[in-house]
NUGULO-934806 format. One record per residue (C-alpha): residue number from 1; residue in three letters; x, y, z. Coordinates in Angstrom, 3 decimals, padded with zeros to 6 digits. Last residue first. Layout:
num;residuo;x;y;z
NUM;ALA;X;Y;Z
...
This chain:
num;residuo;x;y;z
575;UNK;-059.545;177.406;012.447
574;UNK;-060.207;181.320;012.903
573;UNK;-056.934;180.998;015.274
572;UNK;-055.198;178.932;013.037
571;UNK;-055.228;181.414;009.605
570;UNK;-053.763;183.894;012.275
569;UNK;-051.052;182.055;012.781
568;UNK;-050.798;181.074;009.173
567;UNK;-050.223;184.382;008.645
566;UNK;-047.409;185.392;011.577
565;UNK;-045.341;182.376;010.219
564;UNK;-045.553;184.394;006.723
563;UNK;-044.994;187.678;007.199
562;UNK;-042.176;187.244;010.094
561;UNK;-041.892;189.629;012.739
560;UNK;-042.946;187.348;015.430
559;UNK;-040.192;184.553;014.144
558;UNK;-037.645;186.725;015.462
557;UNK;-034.880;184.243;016.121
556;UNK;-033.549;185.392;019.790
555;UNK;-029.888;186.064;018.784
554;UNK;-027.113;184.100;018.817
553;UNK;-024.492;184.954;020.890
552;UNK;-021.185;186.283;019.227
551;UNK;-017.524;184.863;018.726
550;UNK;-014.365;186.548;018.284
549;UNK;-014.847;189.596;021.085
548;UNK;-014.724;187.238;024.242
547;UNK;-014.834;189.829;026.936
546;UNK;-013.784;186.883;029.368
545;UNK;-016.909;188.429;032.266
544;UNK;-019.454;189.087;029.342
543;UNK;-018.394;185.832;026.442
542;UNK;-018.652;183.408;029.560
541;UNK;-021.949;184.930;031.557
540;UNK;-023.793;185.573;027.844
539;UNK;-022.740;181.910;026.754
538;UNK;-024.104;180.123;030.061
537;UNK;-027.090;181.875;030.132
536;UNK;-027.761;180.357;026.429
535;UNK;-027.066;177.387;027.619
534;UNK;-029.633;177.211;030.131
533;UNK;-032.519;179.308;027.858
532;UNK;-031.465;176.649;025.249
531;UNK;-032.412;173.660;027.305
530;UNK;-035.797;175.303;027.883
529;UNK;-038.239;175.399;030.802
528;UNK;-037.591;179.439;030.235
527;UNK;-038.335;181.592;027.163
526;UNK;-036.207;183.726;025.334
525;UNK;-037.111;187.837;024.815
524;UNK;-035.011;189.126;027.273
523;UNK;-032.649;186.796;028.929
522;UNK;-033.276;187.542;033.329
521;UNK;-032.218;185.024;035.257
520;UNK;-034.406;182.057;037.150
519;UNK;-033.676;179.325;034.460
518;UNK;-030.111;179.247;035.467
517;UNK;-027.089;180.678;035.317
516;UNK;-025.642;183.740;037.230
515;UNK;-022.761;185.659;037.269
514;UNK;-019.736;186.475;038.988
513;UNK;-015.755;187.986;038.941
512;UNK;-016.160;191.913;038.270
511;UNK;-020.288;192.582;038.650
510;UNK;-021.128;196.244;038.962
509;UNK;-024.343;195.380;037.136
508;UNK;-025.651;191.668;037.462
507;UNK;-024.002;189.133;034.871
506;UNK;-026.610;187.105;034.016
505;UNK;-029.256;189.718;035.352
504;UNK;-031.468;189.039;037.861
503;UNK;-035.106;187.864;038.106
502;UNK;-037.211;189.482;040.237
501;UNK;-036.964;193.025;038.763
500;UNK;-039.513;192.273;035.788
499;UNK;-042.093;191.414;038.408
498;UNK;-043.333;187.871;038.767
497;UNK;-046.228;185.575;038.742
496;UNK;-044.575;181.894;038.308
495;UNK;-043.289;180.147;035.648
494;UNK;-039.903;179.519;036.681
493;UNK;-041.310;177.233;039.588
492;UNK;-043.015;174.716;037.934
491;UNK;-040.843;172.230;039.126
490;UNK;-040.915;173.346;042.598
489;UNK;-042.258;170.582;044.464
488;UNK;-041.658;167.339;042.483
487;UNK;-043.154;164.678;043.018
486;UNK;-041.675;161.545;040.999
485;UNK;-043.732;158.521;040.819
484;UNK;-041.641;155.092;039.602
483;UNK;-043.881;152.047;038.512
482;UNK;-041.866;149.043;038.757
481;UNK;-041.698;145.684;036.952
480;UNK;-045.330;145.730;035.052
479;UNK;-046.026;142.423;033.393
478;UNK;-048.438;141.269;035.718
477;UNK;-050.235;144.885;036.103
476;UNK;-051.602;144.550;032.217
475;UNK;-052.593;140.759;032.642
474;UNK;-054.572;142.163;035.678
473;UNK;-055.803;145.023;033.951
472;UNK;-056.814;143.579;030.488
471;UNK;-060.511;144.114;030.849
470;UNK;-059.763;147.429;032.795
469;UNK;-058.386;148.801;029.052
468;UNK;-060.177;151.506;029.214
467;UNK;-056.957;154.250;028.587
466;UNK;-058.790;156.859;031.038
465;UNK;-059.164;153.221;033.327
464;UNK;-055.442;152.346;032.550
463;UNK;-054.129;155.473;033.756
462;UNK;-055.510;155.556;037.103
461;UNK;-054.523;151.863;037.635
460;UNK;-050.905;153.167;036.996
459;UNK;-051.293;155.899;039.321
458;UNK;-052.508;153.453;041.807
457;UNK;-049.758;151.246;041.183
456;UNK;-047.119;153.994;041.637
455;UNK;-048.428;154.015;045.108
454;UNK;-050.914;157.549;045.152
453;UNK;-050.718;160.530;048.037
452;UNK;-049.784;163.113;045.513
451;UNK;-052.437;161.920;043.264
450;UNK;-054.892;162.858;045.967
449;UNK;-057.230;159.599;046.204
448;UNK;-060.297;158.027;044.974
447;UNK;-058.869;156.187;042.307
446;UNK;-060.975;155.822;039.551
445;UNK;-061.412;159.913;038.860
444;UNK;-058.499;160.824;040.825
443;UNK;-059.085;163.184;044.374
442;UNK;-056.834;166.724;043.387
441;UNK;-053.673;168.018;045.270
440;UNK;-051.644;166.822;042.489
439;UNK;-052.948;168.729;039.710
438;UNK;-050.464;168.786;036.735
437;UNK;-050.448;164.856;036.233
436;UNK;-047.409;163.228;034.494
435;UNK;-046.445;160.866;032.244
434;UNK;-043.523;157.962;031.436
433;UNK;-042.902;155.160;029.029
432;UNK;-041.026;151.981;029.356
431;UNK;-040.449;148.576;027.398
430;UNK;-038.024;145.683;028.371
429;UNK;-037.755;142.697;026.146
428;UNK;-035.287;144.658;023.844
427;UNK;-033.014;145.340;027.389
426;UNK;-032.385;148.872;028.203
425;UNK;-028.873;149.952;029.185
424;UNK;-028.688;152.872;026.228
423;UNK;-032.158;153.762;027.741
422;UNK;-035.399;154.812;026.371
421;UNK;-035.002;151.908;023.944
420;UNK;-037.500;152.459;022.393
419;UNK;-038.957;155.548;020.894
418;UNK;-040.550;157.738;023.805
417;UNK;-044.184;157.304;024.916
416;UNK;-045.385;160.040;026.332
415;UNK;-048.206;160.539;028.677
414;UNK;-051.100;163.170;030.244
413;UNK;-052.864;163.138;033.468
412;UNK;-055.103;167.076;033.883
411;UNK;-055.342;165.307;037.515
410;UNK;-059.436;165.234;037.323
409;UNK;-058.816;163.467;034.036
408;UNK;-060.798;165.385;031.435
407;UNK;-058.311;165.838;029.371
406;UNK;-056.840;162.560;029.540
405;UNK;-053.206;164.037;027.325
404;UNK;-051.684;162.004;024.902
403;UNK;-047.985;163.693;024.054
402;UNK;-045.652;163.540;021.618
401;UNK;-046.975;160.889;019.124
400;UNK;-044.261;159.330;016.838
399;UNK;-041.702;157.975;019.784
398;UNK;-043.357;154.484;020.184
397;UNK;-046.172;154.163;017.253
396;UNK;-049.186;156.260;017.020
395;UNK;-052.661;154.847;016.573
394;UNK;-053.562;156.045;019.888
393;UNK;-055.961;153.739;020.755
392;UNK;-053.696;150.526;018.984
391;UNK;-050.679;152.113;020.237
390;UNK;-051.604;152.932;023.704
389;UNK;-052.572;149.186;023.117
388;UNK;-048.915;147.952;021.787
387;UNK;-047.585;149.656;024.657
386;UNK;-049.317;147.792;027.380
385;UNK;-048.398;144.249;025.878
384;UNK;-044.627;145.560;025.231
383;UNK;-042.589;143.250;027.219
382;UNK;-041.887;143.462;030.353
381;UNK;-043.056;146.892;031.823
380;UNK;-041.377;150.017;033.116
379;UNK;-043.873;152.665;033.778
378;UNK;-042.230;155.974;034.687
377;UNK;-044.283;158.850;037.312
376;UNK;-044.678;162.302;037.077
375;UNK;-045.819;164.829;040.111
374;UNK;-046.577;168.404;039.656
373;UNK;-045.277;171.362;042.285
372;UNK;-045.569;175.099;041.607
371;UNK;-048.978;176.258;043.123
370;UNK;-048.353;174.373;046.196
369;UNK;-045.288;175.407;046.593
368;UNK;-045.351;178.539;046.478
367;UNK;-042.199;180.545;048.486
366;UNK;-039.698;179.079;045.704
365;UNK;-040.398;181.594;042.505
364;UNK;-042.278;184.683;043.737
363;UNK;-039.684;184.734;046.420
362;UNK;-036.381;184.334;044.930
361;UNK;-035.772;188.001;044.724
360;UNK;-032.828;189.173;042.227
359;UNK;-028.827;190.074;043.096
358;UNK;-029.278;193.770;041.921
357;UNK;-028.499;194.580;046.002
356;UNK;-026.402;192.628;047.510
355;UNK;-026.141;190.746;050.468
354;UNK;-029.998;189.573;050.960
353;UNK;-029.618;188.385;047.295
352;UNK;-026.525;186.319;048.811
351;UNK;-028.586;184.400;051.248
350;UNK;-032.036;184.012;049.007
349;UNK;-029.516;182.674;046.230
348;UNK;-028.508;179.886;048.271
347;UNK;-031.901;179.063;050.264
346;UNK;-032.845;178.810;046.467
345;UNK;-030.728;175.956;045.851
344;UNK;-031.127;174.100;048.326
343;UNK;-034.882;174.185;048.461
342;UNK;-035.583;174.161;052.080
341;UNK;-038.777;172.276;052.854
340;UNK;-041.166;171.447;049.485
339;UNK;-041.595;168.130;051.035
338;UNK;-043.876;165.678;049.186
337;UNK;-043.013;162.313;049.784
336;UNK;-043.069;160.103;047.087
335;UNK;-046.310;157.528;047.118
334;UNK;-044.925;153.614;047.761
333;UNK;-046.279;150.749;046.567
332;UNK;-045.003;150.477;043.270
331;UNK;-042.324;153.167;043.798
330;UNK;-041.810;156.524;044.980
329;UNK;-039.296;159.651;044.059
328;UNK;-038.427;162.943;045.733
327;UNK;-037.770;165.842;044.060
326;UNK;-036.312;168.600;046.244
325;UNK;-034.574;170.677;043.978
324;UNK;-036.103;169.966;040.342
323;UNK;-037.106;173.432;039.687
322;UNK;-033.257;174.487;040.028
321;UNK;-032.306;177.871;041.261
320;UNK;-029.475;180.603;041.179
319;UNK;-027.101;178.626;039.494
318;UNK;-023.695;180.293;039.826
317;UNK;-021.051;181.417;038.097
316;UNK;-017.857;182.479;040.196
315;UNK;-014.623;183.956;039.038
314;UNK;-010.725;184.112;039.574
313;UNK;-009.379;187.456;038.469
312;UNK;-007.429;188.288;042.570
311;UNK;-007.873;185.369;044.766
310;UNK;-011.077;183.519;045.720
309;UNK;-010.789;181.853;049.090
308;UNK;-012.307;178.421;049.241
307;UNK;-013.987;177.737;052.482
306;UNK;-014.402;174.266;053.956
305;UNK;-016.877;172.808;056.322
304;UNK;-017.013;168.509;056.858
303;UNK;-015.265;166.131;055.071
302;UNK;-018.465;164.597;053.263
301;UNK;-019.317;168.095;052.139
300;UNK;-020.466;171.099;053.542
299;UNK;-018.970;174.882;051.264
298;UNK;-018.458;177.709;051.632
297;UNK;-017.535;180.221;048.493
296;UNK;-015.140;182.931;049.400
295;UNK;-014.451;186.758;047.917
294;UNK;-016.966;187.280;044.910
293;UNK;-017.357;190.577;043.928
292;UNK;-020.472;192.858;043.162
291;UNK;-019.491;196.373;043.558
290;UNK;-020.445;198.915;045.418
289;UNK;-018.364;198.234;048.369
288;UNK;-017.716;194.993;050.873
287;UNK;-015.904;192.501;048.886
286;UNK;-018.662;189.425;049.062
285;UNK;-018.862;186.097;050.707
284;UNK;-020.955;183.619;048.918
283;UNK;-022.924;180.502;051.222
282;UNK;-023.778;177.334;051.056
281;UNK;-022.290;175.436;048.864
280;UNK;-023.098;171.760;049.056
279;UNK;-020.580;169.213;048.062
278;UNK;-021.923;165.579;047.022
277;UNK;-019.923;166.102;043.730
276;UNK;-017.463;167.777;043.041
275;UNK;-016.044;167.621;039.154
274;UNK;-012.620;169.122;038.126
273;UNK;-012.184;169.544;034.242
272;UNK;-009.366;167.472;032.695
271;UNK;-009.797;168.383;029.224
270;UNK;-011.101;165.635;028.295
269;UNK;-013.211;164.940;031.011
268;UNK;-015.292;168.303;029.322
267;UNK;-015.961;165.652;026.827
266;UNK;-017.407;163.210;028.497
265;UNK;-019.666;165.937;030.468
264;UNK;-020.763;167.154;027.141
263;UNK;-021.780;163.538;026.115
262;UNK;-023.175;162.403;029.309
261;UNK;-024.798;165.101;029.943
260;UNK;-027.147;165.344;026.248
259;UNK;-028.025;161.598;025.011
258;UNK;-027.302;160.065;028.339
257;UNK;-029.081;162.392;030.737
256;UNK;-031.837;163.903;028.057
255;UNK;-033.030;160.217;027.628
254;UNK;-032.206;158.268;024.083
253;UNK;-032.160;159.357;021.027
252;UNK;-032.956;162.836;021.277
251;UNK;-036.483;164.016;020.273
250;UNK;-037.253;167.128;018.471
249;UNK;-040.806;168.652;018.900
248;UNK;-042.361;170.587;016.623
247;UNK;-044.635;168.563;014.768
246;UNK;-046.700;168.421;017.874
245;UNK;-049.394;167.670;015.985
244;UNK;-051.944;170.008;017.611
243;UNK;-049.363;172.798;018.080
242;UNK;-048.986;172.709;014.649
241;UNK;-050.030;176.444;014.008
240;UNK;-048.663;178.008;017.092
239;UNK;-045.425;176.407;016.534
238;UNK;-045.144;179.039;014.185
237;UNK;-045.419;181.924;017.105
236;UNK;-043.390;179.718;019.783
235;UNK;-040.820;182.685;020.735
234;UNK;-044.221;185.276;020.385
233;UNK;-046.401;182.605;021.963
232;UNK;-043.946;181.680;025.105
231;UNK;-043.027;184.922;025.759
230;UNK;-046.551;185.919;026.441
229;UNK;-047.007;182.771;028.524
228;UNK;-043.983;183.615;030.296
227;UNK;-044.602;187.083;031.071
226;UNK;-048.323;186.277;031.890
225;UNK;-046.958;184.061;034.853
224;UNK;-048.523;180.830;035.742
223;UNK;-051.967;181.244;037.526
222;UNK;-054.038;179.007;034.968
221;UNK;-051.540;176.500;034.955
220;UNK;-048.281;176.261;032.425
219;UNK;-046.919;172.769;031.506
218;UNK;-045.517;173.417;028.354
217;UNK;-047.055;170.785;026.302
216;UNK;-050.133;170.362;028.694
215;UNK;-050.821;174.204;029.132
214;UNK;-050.757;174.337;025.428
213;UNK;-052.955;171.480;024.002
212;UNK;-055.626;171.976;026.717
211;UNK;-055.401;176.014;025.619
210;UNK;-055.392;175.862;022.411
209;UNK;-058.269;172.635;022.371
208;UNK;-060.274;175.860;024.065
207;UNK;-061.951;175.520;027.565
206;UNK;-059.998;178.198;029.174
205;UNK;-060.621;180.807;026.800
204;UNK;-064.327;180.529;027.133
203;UNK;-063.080;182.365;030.730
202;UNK;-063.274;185.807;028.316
201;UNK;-063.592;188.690;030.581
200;UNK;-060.735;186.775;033.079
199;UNK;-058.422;186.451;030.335
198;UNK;-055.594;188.268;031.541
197;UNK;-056.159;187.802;035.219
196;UNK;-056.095;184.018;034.599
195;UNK;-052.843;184.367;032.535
194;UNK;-051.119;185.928;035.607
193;UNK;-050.233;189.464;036.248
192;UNK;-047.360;190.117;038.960
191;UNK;-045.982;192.841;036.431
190;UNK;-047.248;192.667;033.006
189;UNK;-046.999;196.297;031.883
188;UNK;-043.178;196.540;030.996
187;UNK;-043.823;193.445;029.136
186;UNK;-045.286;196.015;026.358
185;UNK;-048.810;194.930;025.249
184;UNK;-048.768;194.133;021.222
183;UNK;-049.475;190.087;021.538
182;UNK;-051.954;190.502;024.750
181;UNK;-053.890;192.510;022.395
180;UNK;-054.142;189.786;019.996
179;UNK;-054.526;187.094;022.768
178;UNK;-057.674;189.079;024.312
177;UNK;-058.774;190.020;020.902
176;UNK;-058.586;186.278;019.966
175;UNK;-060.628;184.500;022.821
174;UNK;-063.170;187.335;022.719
173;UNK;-063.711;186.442;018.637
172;UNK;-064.421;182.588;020.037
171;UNK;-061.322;180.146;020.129
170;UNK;-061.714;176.799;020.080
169;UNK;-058.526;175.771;018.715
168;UNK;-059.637;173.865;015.384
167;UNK;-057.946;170.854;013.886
166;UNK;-058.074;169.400;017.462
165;UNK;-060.785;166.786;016.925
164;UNK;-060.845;165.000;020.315
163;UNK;-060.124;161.381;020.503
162;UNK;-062.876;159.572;022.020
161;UNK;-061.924;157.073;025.192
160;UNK;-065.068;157.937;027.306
159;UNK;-063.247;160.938;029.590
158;UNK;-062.045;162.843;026.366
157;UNK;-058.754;162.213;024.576
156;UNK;-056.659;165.061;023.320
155;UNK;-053.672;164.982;021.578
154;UNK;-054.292;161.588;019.869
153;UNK;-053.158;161.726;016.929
152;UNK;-049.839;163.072;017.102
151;UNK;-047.091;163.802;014.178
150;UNK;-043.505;163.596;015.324
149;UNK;-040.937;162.933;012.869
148;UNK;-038.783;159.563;013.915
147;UNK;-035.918;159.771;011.349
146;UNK;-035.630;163.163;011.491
145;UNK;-035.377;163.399;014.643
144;UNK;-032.519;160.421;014.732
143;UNK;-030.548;162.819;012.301
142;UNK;-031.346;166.004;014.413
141;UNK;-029.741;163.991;017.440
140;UNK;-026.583;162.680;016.279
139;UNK;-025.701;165.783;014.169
138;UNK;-026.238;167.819;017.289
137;UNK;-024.156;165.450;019.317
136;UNK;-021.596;165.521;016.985
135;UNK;-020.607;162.793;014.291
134;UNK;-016.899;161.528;013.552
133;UNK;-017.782;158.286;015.880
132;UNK;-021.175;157.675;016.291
131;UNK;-022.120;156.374;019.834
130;UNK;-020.295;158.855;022.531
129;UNK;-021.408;162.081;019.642
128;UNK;-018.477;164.767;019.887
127;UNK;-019.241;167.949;021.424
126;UNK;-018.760;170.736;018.268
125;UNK;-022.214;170.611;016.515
124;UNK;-023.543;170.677;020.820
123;UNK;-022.474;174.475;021.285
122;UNK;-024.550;175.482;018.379
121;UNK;-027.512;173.368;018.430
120;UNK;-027.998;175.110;021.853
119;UNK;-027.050;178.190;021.016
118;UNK;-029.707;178.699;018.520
117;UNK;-032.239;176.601;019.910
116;UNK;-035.308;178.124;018.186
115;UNK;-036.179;176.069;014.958
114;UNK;-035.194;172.521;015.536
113;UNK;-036.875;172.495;019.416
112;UNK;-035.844;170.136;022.087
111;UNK;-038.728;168.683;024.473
110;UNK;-036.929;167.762;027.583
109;UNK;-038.780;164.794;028.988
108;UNK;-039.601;164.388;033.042
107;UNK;-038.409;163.104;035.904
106;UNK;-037.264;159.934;034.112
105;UNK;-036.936;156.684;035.921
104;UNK;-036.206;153.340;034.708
103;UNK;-037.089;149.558;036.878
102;UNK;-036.003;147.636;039.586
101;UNK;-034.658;144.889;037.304
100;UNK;-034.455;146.215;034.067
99;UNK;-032.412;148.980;035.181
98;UNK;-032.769;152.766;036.598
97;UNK;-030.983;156.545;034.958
96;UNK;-032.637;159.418;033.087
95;UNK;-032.021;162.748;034.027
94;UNK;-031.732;166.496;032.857
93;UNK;-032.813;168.628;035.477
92;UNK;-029.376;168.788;036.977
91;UNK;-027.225;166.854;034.756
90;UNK;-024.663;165.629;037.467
89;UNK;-024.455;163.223;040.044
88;UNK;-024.507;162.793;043.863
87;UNK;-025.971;166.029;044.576
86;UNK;-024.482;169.316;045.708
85;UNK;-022.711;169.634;042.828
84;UNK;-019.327;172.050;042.628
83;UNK;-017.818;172.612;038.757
82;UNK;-014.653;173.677;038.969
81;UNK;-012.336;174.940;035.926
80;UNK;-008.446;175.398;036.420
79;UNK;-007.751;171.279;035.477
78;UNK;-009.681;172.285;031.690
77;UNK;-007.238;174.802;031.367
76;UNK;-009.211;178.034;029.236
75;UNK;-008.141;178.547;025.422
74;UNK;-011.299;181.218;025.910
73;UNK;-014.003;179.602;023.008
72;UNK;-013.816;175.949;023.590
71;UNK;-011.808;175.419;026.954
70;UNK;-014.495;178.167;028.469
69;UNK;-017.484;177.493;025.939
68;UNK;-017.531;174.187;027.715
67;UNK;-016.945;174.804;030.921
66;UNK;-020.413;177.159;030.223
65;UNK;-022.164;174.254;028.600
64;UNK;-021.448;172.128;031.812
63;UNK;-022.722;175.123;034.457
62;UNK;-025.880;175.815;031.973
61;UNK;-026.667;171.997;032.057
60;UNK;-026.509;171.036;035.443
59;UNK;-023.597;170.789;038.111
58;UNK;-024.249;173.530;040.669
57;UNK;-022.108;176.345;041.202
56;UNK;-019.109;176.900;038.678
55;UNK;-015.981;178.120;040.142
54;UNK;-013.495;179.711;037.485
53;UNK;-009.473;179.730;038.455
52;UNK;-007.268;182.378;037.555
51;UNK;-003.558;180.884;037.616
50;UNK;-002.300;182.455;034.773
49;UNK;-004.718;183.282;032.004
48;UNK;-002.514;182.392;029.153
47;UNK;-004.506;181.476;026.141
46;UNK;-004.101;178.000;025.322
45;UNK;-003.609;176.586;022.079
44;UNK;-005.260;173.878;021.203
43;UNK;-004.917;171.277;018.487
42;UNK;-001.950;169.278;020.348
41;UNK;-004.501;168.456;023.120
40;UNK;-006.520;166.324;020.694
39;UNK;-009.448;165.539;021.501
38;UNK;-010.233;161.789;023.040
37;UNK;-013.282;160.829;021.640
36;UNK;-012.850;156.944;021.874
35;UNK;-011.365;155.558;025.049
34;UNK;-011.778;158.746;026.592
33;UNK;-015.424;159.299;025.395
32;UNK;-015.913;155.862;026.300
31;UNK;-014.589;156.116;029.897
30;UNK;-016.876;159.030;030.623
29;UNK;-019.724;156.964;029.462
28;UNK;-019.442;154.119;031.912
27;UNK;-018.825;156.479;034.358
26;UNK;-021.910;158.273;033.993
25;UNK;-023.610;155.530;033.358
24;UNK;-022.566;153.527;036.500
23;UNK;-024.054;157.022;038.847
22;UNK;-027.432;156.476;036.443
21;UNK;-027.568;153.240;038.576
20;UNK;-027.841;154.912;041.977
19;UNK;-030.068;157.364;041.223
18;UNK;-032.827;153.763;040.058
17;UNK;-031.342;151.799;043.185
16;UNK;-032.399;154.593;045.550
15;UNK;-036.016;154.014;044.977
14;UNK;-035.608;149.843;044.770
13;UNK;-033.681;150.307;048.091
12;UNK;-036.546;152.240;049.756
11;UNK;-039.534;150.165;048.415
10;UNK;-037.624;146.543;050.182
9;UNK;-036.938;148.995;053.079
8;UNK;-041.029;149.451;052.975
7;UNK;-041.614;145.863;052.560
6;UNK;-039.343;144.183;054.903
5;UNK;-040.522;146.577;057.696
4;UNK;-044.254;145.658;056.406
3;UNK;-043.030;142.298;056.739
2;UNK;-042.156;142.563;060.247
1;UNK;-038.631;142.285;061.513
């Protein structure tokens, strides 16, 4: 065998090696909750539903927090709940797994917000923390928040190393009519518009600190979806005026995998909910008529084709898309392949919305690729050598600074450096951080290649000459263990151009046994990209198709109606 056979099934292993390892954490911390966390069955009282059984497709966040409000909030048996993943683990978009030795992966950072995650906070003060016993999850995290506030200063750096004064936005008087008339313009008018085509009589716009500061935080482009940008500044109003701090954001303690799944998953064990894993649905069968009801799910797994035949007040929930299907991931000298091919999870809901009518269009969302895809990539180093000077040009310690975005970087490249450890298996001599680039397609600055086409070194070398630090490169590169790329083809996916129609209702009209979950349905007024617009989902489908009566949503906080947040607003846009 040659040794560029060696070295590229040497690349493959260290790849799989990362998913592999977040499989042991999963079980790891499924036997802690049990050891630990147990809940008491003698302090629930079940509700007789018979026999009716509730199918939950796809295993990430909304389909756990629904399970969840099901044994919570409907006396449901945890053993008549099933929650079918076509993957080999759960979490969905929420991830975090690798060791010391081949290095830690994170597809990207779930920034949790205090003020508007009403369900989420919610649902989580009654899941029991796997780390502090008599503490929840949401105690657990808002404690370490508060104990490692966010305050950035370095949101912006400029192509010679200068951080940018972002006190003021940028904005001209253009700038602000076009947002303040954006602000008062009825969604009902936005159809298929994007933000360019907003602001196309004021392209200053575009070259604000707002808008650097923005797109980068949230990850919206130029041709994202005016819906969600508009949603995004009346949900996000008083983050409007610390949106160059990043005061904001709340950080859990660890990744979103083991500080969030593992957790709610541990605790949904419990009850004795049924997990499948590695089992791909792949189709819905429907009762022919009017109405929407679920007959059969398919389904491939490792045995071959199986149907399950729904009987008579059992129910399906399904997620309807995920922006991280079809990730693939890299190494040190490997670039991830980029292949946007038949999104599982949209080939799914293009099948059944071709059944039924009221079932949403997929198309706006998964027929882009190219406009929806961004790559990130996780640095795991020995020792902190490369951390300590982020720190020293950033002047923010581990976990204080949010995000430092390059913003002249010809891939838009920005980072975050977490609080370490990153990871509950983390050794103290072992430091990571991760970043990501929003233009793939585009030649780097220092490297003179697509970033989509990049080694992990490469991106790394990328990096370190918008840090200028190429004094210290090769010391730099000999402490690095892996550097993990992640492209990711739809991941932007949920912002696209769209029409009010396209996404579907939670539970559609003329529904009797199904729903949807997902950051592709319709929750007027919340934002998507957002752990609460998941849960959230998961409440209305629960408390609509059990007619739970007790217990209430929460509602969309309307920070755009009040005095004060909507002052200082303004006070920042004249800033």
């Amino acid at each position: 065998m040659s040794k560029q056979s060696n070295k590229n099934n040497k690349n493959v292993l260290l790849a799989l090696s990362a998913i592999v390892g977040a499989t042991a954490v999963a079980t790891i911390g499924a036997k802690k909750l049990k050891e630990k966390s147990q809940v008491p069955r003698s302090l629930y009282t079940y509700t007789d539903h018979g026999d009716k059984q509730v199918y939950f497709i796809g295993g990430g966040l909304a389909s756990l927090a629904g399970a969840a409000y099901l044994v919570r909030d409907c006396s449901f048996k945890g053993e008549n709940i099933h929650i079918i993943e076509g993957m080999h683990i759960l979490g969905g978009s929420n991830d975090g797994a690798g060791d010391a030795i081949n290095g830690f992966v994170c597809r990207g950072g779930r920034m949790l917000n205090e003020e508007t995650y009403e369900n989420f906070w919610e649902l989580f003060s009654t899941i029991p923390s796997l780390d502090l016993p008599g503490k929840s999850v949401t105690e657990e995290i808002l404690n370490f928040d508060h104990l490692h506030p966010t305050h950035a200063q370095a949101r912006l750096v400029d192509k010679y190393g200068i951080i940018q004064d972002v006190t003021t936005m940028g904005f001209n008087n253009e700038d602000r009519m076009a947002l303040g008339k954006l602000m008062i313009t009825p969604e009902e008018k936005l159809d298929d518009m994007t933000i360019e085509e907003w602001f196309s009589n004021t392209p200053h716009f575009f070259e604000t600190n707002f808008w650097y500061m923005w797109q980068t935080t949230f990850a919206f482009q130029k041709w994202s979806s005016l819906f969600e940008f508009k949603r995004y500044m009346e949900r996000m109003i008083f983050e409007f005026s610390r949106i160059e701090t990043l005061e904001g954001v709340t950080r859990t303690p660890y990744n979103q995998y083991e500080s969030v799944i593992l957790p709610l998953k541990a605790y949904l064990d419990s009850f004795g909910v049924d997990f499948s894993i590695n089992a791909k649905v792949t189709d819905l069968d429907f009762k022919p008529g009017e109405d929407i009801t679920v007959t059969a799910i398919h389904i491939e797994d490792e045995m071959g084709e199986k149907i399950i035949s729904l009987n008579p007040g059992d129910v399906c929930i399904m997620t309807n898309g995920t922006m991280t299907d079809n990730a693939t991931l890299g190494d040190l000298h490997t670039a991830p392949e980029f292949k946007p091919e038949n999104p599982m999870s949209a080939e799914l809901w293009r099948k059944i919305a071709n059944k039924k009518p009221g079932l949403g269009n997929p198309e706006p969302f998964f027929d882009y690729p190219e406009e929806t895809n961004w790559e990130s990539f996780t640095v795991t180093c020995k020792g902190n050598k490369l951390l300590k000077l982020i720190e020293k040009i950033s002047t923010n310690i581990p976990g204080s600074g949010a995000l430092m975005t390059f913003k002249d970087s010809n891939w838009l490249m920005s980072i975050v450096v977490a609080a370490q450890p990153h990871f509950k298996n983390q050794p103290l001599d072992t430091t990571i951080f991760w970043g990501y680039g929003l233009y793939t397609d585009r030649v780097g600055d220092y490297v003179r290649k697509p970033m989509r086409e990049c080694t992990g070194e490469e991106l790394l070398t990328e990096l370190l000459h918008h840090l200028h630090v190429e004094e210290e490169m090769d010391e730099i590169m000999e402490t690095v263990i892996n550097v993990i790329p992640c492209m990711m083809p739809y991941i932007d996916s949920q912002f696209q151009p769209r029409k009010m129609s396209d996404r579907p209702k939670v539970v559609p009209e003329g529904s009797t046994n199904f729903a949807m979950i997902s950051q592709f349905v319709e929750i007027p007024e919340d934002m998507v990209f957002t752990e609460e617009y998941s849960v959230r989902a998961a409440r209305m489908a629960i408390y609509t198709l059990f007619d739970v009566k007790n217990k209430k949503v929460r509602p969309v906080t309307p920070y755009k109606k009040d005095p004060k947040v909507l002052k200082d607003a303004l006070k920042t846009s004249y800033r």
